[in-house]
C-alpha positions in Angstrom: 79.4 -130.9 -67.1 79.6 -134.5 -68.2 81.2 -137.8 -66.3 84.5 -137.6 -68.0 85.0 -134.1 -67.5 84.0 -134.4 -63.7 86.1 -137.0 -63.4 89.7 -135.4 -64.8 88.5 -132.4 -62.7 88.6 -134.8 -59.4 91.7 -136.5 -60.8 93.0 -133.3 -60.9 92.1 -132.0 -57.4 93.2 -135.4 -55.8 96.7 -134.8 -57.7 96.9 -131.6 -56.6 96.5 -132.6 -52.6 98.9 -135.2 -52.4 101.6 -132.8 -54.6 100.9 -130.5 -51.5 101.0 -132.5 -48.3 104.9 -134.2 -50.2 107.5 -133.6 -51.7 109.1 -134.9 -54.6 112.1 -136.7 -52.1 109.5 -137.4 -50.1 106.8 -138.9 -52.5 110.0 -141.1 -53.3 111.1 -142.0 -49.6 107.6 -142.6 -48.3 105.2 -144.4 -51.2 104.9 -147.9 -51.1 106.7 -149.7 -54.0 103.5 -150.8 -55.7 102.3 -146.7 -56.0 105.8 -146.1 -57.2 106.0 -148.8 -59.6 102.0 -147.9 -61.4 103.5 -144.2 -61.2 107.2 -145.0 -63.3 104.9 -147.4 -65.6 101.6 -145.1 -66.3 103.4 -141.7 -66.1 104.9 -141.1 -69.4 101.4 -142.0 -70.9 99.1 -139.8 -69.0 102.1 -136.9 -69.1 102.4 -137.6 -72.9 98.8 -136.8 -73.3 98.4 -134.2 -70.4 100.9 -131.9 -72.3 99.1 -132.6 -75.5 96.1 -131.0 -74.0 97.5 -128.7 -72.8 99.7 -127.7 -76.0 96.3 -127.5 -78.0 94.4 -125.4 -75.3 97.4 -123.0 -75.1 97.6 -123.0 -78.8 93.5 -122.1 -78.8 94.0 -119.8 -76.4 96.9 -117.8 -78.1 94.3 -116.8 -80.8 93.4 -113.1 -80.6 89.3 -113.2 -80.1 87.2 -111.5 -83.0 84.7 -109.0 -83.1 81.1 -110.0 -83.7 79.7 -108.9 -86.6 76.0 -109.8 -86.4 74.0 -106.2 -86.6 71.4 -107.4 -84.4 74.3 -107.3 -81.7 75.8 -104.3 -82.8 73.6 -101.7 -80.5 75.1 -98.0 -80.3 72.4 -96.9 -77.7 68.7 -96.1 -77.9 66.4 -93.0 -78.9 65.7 -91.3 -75.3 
């Protein structure tokens, strides 16, 4: 796996933590202005480009998988 992708997976994992130890009121109540201020400013980016992502990969993934068609793959079972 390269750097970047190591990197959104921490991002991810330190995102998730935090979304589990707070809640949304409490996030709001108990963040220090600064955090709340970088998160109201940088949000609509990274969320704007997070649900691009993720529009594309569910738009991959909604694409039934094809058959191979190499006869080198194509085995029906062996001579005993």
């Amino acid at each position: 796996m390269d750097d970047v992708s190591d990197r959104l997976l921490e991002a991810l994992s330190a995102l998730e933590s935090v979304a589990g130890e707070v809640t949304t009121d409490e996030a709001a109540a108990r963040f220090d202005e600064p955090a709340l201020q970088v998160f109201w400013r940088d949000w609509p980016r990274l969320g704007a480009w997070a649900g691009a992502l993720w529009r594309r990969l569910d738009a991959d993934l909604a694409v039934p998988s094809s058959s191979v068609s190499d006869p080198d793959i194509d085995e029906v079972g062996g001579e005993g």
